[in-house]
Each structure stands twice: as C-alpha cells, then as structure tokens.
C-alpha positions in Angstrom: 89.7 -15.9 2.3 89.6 -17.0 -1.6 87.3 -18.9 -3.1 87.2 -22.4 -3.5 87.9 -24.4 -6.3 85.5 -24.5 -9.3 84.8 -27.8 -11.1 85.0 -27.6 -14.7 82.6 -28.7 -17.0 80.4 -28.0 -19.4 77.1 -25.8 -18.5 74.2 -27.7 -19.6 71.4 -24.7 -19.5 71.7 -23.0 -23.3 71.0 -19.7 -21.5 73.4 -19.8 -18.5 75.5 -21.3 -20.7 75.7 -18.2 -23.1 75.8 -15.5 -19.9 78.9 -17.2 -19.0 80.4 -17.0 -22.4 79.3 -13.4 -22.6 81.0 -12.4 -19.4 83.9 -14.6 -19.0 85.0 -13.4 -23.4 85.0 -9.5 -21.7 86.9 -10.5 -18.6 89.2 -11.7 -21.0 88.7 -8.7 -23.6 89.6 -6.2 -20.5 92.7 -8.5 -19.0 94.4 -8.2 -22.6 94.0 -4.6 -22.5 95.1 -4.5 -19.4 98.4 -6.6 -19.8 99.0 -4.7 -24.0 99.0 -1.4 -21.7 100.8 -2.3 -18.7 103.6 -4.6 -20.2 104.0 -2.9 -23.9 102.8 -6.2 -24.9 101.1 -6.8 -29.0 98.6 -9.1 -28.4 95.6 -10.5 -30.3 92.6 -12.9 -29.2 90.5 -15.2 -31.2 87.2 -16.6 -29.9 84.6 -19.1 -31.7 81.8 -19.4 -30.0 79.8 -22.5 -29.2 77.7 -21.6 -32.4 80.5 -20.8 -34.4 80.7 -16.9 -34.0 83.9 -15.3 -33.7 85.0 -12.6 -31.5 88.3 -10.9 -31.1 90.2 -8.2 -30.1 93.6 -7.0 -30.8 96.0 -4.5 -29.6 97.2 -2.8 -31.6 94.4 -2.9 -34.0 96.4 -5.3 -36.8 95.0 -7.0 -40.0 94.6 -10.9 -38.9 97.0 -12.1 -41.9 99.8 -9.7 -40.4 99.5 -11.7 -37.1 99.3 -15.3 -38.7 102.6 -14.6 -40.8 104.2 -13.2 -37.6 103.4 -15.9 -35.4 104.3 -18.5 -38.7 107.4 -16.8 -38.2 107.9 -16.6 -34.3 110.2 -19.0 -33.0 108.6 -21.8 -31.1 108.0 -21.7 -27.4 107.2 -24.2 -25.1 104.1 -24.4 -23.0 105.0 -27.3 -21.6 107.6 -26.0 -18.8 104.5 -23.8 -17.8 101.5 -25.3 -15.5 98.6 -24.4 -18.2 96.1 -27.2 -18.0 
C-alpha cells in the first residue's frame, strides 16, 4: 500500500514551511550521495532558499566555476523525452 498522491502547493505557515525545506534539501543531500556512490556519478546541487540562502553539495568536492565551464561545455540534453514535471 503506497501513499496517495500529494497536492502541490505552496505552504503558507513560515515555520512549516521552513521544516519542509530543511528536510526535503537533506533528503535530497543524502539521495545525491547515494546515486555519486552507487552509479560513479559527479554530481553537484545548488539550492536558494526562499530567503535567498544557498545550500549545496557536491561530489566530488569541485570549485563551482570548474562545474559551470563543464556543464557550458556539456553537450545539450533533452529533458523533454523524460516525464519531469
């Protein structure tokens, strides 16, 4: 049995609002560890917060410009042939 679906919208309470934020950025701290481990994958995540604070994490640890010029590089892929909404 799996849980239903979730409507998404915004969270009006400030506070809930930020306990969200604060769990759901770790969740997706730990999956990228997870799948940089398991799949040999380089990855890097960038997070603004609502107020403008930035989190991120990277694995390997890189130097942000190193990424930018690598993914100004990267050829082009296309998200659209995936179901990302």
């Amino acid at each position: 049995m799996g849980r239903g679906k979730v409507e998404l919208k915004k969270i009006e309470n400030p506070t809930n609002r930020q306990v969200t934020f604060s769990k759901r950025r770790m969740g997706l701290f730990k999956k990228s560890n997870e799948l940089a481990i398991l799949c040999d994958a380089q990855i890097r995540v960038i997070i603004f917060s609502g107020s403008g604070r930035m989190y991120e994490y990277s694995n390997p640890p890189w130097r942000i410009a190193s990424v930018f010029d690598r993914y100004l590089k990267a050829p082009s892929t296309h998200f659209e042939e995936m179901d990302i909404q």
